[in-house]
C-alpha positions in Angstrom: 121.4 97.1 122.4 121.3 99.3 119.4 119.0 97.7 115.9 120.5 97.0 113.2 119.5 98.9 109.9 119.2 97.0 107.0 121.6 98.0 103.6 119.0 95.7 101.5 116.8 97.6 99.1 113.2 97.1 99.6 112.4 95.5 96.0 115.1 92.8 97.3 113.6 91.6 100.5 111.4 88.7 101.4 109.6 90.6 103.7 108.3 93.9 104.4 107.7 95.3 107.4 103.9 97.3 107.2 105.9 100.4 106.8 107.6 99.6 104.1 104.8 97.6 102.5 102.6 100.6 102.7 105.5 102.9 101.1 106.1 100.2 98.3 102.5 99.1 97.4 101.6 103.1 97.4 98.5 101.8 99.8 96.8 103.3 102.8 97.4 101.8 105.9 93.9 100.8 106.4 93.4 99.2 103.2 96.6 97.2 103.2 95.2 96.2 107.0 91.6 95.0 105.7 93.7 93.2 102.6 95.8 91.3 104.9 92.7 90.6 107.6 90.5 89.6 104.1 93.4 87.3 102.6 94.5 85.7 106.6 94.5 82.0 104.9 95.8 83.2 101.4 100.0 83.2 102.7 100.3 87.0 102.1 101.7 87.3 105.1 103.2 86.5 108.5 102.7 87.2 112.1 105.2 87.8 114.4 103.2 88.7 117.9 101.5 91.9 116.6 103.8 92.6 114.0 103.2 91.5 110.4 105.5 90.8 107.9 104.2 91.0 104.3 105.8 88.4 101.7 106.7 91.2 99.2 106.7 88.6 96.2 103.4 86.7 97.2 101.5 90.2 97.5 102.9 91.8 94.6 101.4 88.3 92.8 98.1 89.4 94.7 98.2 92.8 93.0 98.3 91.1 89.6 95.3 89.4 89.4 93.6 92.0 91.9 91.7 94.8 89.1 90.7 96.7 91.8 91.2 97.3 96.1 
């Protein structure tokens, strides 16, 4: 079964995949990691098995009132 590639720009979705959060955000792998492993009861993100899904909108809030990571 072949995936299905998504048309929706990445400033439109709900969530981000850690790819694209990493690519967006313009933050290391690592440090995007430790964030989300800091901030587990904040709502940043979601888990899906071992894959986590980043609420774009929620971390972006984050990033406001964040001065420095």
């Amino acid at each position: 079964m072949a995936a299905i590639k998504s048309n929706v720009p990445v400033c439109e979705k709900y969530l981000l995949d850690f790819k694209e959060a990493v690519s967006y955000f313009n933050i290391g792998e690592k440090k995007l990691r430790s964030i989300l492993e800091d901030n587990m009861n904040s709502n940043l993100s979601i888990q899906n098995g071992v894959k986590w899904l980043i609420k774009r909108k929620r971390f972006e809030e984050y990033l406001d009132k964040t001065s420095s990571i």
